[in-house]
C-alpha positions as a Markdown table, in Angstrom:
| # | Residue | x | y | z |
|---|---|---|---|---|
| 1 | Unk | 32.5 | -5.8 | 25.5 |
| 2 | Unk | 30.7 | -5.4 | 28.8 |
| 3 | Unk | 28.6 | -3.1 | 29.4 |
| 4 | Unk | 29.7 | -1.7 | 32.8 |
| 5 | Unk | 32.9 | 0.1 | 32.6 |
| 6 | Unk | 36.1 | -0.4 | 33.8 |
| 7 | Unk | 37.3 | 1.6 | 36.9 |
| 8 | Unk | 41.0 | 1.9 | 37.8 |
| 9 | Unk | 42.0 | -0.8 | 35.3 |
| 10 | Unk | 46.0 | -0.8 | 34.3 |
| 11 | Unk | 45.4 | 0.7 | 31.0 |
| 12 | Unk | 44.8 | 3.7 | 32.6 |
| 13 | Unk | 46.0 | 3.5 | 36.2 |
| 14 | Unk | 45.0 | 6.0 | 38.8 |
| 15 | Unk | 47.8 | 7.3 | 40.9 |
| 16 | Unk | 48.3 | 8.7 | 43.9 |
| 17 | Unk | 45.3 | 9.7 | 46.8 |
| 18 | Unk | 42.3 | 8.5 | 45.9 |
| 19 | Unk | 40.3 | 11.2 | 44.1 |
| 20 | Unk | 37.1 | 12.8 | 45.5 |
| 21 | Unk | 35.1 | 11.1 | 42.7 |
| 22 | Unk | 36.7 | 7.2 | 43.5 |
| 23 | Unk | 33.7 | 5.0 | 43.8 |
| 24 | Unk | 32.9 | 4.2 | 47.2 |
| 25 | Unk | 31.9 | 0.3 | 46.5 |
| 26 | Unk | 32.4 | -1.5 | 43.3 |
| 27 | Unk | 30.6 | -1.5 | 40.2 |
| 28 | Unk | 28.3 | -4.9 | 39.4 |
| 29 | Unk | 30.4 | -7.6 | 38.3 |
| 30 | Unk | 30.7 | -8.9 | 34.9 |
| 31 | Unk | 28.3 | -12.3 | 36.1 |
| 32 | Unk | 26.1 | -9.6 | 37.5 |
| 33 | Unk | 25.4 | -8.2 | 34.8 |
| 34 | Unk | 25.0 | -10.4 | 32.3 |
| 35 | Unk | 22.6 | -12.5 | 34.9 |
| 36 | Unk | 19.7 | -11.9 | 37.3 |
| 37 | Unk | 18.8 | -12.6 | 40.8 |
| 38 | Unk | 17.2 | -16.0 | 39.7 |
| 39 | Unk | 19.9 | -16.9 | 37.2 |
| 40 | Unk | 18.8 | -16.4 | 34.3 |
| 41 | Unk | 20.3 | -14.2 | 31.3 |
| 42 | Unk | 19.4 | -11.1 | 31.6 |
| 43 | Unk | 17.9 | -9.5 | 28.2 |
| 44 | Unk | 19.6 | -6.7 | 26.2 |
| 45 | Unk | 17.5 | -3.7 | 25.8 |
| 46 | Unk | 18.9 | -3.1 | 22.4 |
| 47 | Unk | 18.8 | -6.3 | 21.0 |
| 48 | Unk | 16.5 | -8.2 | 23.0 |
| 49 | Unk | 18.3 | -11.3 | 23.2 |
| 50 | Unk | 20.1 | -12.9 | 26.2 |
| 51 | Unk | 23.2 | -11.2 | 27.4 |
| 52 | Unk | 25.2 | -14.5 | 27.3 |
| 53 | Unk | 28.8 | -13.2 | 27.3 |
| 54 | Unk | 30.4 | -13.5 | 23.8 |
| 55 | Unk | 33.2 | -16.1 | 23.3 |
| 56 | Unk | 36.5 | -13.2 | 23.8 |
| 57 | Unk | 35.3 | -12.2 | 26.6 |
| 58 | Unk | 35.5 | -16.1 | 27.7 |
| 59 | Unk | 38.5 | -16.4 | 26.1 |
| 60 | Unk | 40.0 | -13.0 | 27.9 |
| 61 | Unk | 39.2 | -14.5 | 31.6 |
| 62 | Unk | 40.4 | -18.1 | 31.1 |
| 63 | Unk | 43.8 | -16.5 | 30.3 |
| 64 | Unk | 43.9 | -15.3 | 33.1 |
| 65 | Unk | 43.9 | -18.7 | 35.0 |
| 66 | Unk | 47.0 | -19.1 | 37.1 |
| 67 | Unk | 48.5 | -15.2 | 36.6 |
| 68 | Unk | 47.8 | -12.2 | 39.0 |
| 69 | Unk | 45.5 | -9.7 | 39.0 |
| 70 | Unk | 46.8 | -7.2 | 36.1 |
| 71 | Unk | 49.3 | -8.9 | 34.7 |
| 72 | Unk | 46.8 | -10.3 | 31.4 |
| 73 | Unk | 46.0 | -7.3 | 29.0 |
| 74 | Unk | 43.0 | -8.9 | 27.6 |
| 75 | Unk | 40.9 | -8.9 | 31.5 |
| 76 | Unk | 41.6 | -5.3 | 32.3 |
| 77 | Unk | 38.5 | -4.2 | 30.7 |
| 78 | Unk | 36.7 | -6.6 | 32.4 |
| 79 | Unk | 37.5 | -5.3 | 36.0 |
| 80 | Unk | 35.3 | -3.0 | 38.1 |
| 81 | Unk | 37.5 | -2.8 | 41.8 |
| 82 | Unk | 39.1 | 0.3 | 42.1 |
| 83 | Unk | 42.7 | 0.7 | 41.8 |
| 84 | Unk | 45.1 | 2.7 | 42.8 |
| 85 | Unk | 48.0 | 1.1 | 40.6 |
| 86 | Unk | 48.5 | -1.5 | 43.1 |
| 87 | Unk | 47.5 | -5.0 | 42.9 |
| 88 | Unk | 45.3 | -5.4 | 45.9 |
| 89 | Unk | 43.1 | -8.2 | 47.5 |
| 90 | Unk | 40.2 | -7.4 | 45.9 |
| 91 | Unk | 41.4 | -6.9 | 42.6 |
| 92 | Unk | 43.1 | -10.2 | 43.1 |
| 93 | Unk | 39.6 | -11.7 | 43.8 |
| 94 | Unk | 38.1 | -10.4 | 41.2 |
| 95 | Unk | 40.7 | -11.5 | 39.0 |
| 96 | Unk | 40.2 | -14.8 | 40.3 |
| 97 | Unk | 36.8 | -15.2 | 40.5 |
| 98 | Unk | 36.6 | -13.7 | 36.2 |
| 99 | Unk | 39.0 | -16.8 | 36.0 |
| 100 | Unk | 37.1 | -19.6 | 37.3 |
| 101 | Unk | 34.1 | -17.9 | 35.6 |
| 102 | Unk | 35.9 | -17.8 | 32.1 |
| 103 | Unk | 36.6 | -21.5 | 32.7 |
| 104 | Unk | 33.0 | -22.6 | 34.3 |
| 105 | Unk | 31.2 | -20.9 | 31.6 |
| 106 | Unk | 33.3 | -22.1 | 28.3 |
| 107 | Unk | 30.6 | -24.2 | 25.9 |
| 108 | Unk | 27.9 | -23.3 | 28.6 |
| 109 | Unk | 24.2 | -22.0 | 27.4 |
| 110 | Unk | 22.7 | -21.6 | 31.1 |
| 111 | Unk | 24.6 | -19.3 | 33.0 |
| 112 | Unk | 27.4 | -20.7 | 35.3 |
| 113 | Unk | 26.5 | -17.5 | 37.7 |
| 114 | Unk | 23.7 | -18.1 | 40.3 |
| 115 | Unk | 23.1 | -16.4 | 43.3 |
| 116 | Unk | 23.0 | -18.0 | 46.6 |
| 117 | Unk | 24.4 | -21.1 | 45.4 |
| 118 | Unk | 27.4 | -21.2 | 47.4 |
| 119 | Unk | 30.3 | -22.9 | 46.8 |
| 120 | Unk | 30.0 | -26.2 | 49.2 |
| 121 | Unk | 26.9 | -26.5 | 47.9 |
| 122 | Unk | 27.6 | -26.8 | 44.4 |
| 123 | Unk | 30.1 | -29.1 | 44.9 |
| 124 | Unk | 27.7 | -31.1 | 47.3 |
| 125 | Unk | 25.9 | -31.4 | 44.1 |
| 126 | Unk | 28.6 | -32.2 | 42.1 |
| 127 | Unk | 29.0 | -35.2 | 44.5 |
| 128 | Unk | 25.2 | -36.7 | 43.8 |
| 129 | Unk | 25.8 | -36.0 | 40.7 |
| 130 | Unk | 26.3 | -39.8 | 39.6 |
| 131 | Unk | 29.4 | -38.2 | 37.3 |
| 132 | Unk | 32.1 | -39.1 | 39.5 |
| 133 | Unk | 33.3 | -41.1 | 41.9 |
| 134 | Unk | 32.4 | -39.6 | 45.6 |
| 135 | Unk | 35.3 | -40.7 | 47.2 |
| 136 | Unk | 37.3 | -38.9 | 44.3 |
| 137 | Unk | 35.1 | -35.5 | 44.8 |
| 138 | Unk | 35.5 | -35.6 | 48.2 |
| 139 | Unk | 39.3 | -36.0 | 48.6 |
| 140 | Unk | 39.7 | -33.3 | 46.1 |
| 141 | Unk | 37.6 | -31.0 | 48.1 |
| 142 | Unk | 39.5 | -31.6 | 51.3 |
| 143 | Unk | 42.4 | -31.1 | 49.3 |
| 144 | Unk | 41.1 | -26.9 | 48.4 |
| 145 | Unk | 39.4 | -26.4 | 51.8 |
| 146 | Unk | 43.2 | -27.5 | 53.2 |
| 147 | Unk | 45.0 | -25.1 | 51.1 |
| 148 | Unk | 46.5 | -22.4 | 53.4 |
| 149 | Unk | 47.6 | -19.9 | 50.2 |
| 150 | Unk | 45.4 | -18.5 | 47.9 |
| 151 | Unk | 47.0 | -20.1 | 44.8 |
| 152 | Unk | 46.5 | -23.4 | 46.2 |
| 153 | Unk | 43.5 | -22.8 | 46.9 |
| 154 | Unk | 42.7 | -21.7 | 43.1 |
| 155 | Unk | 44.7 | -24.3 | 41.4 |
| 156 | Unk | 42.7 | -26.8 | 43.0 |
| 157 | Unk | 39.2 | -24.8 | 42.4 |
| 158 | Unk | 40.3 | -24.7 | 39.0 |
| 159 | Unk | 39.8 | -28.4 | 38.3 |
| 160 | Unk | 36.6 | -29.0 | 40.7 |
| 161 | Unk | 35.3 | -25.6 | 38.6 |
| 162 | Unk | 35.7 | -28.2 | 35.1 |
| 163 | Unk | 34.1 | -30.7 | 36.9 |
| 164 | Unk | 30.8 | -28.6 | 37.3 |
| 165 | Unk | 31.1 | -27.5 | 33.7 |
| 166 | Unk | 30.9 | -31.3 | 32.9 |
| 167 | Unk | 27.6 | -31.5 | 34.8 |
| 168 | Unk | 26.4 | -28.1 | 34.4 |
| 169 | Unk | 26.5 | -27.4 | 38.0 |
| 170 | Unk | 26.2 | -23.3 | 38.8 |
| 171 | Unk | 27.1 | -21.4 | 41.7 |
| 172 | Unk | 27.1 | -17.7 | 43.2 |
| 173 | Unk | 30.8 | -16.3 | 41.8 |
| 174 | Unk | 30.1 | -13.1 | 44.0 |
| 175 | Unk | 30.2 | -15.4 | 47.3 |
| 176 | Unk | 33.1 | -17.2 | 45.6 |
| 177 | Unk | 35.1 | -13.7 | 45.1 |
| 178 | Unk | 34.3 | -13.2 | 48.5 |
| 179 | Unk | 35.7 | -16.9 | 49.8 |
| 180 | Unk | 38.7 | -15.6 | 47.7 |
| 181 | Unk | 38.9 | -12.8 | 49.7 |
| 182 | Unk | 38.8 | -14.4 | 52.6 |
| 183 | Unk | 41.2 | -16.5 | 52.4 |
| 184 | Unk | 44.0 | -14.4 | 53.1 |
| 185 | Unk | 42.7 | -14.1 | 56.6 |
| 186 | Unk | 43.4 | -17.4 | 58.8 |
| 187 | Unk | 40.2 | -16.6 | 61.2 |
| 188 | Unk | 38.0 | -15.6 | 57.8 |
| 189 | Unk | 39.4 | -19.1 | 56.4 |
| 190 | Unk | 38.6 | -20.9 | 58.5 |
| 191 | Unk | 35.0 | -19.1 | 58.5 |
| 192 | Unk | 34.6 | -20.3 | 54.9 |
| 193 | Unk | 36.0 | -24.2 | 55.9 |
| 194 | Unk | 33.6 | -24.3 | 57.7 |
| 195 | Unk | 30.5 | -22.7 | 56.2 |
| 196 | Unk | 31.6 | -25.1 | 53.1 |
| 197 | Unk | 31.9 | -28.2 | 54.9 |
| 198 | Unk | 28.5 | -27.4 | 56.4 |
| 199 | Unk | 26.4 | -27.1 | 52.8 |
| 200 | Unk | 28.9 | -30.3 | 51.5 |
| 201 | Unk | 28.2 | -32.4 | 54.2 |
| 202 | Unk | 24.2 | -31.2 | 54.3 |
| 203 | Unk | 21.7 | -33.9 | 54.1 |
| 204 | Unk | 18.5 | -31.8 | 53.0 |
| 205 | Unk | 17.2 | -31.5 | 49.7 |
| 206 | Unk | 19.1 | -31.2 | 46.6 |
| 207 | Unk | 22.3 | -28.1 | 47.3 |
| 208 | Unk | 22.6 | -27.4 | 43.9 |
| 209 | Unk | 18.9 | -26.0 | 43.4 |
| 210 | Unk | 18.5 | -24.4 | 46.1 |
| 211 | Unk | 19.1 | -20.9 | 47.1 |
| 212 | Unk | 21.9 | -21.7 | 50.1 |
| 213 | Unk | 23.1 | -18.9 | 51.6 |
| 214 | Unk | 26.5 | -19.8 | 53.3 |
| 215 | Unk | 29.4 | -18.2 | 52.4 |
């Protein structure tokens, strides 16, 4: 089990008004930690071995791949967004983003987390990779920045998210949550089209290494 707890999760739902002693931003994520700045395990003071996440906890996100946010028993003790009973956008990115995680991390020893590797960036790497086809990388990721839903836009993130497994490509799942997030606005969407096309079309060094900052 994690080691941050779960607040507001649906085994034990909050009600109402939230109370005076809600949390006023969310607790770190599960990637966050389990991983540091530079993305690397973090070490467990008790044990003193990397906090890789154990293989239920895997398990419990990747059911959750294609289902909204509460509706799979086994993540609610993995959520830290507040709740008041209701399903909101955040919970739904976080829900999401534990997901793609789940998935991204399975059979994984390096951590699938890294900070300020956004998300056109790691699929710019994916592209160099040599692994696939470019043409075939690139029309799938025209085909998620054109989604206008959120499911859409996850279904196809779900199988360019296998695709970095296969290469062991990371990338920053708190900027991805927020993506998520954003895509629910049209003006914030198209924001994060365009910040994505900007790192997957970048020329520079290798986007996968470095510490890219877009959204």
């Amino acid at each position: 089990m994690p080691s941050h707890p779960a607040s507001g999760t649906p085994g034990n739902p909050p009600t109402g008004e939230v109370p005076d002693n809600a949390p006023t931003a969310p607790a770190r994520y599960y990637w966050d930690d389990r991983v540091t700045s530079r993305g690397a395990w973090r070490t467990d003071p008790r044990t003193g071995l990397p906090m890789e996440p154990p293989g239920q906890d895997l398990a419990a996100m990747r059911s959750g791949l294609g289902h909204g946010a509460s509706t799979v028993p086994a993540l609610w003790p993995l959520y830290v967004t507040w709740s008041d009973g209701q399903a909101s956008i955040d919970l739904e990115a976080e829900h999401a983003a534990l997901s793609l995680f789940g998935l991204h991390q399975q059979s994984q020893r390096q951590p699938m987390h890294h900070p300020g590797i956004s998300a056109g960036a790691a699929l710019r790497a994916l592209r160099t990779s040599g692994r696939f086809s470019e043409e075939a990388v690139d029309r799938r990721v025209a085909a998620a920045a054109n989604a206008t839903s959120v499911p859409a836009l996850l279904y196809r993130l779900r199988a360019l998210v296998t695709q970095l497994r296969s290469v062991g490509q990371p990338l920053d799942y708190t900027l991805l949550l927020r993506n998520v997030k954003d895509w629910h606005h049209p003006e914030a969407r198209q924001r994060v089209r365009r910040a994505w096309g900007l790192a997957y079309h970048s020329w520079g060094p290798d986007p996968g290494k470095g510490q890219s900052k877009n959204p």
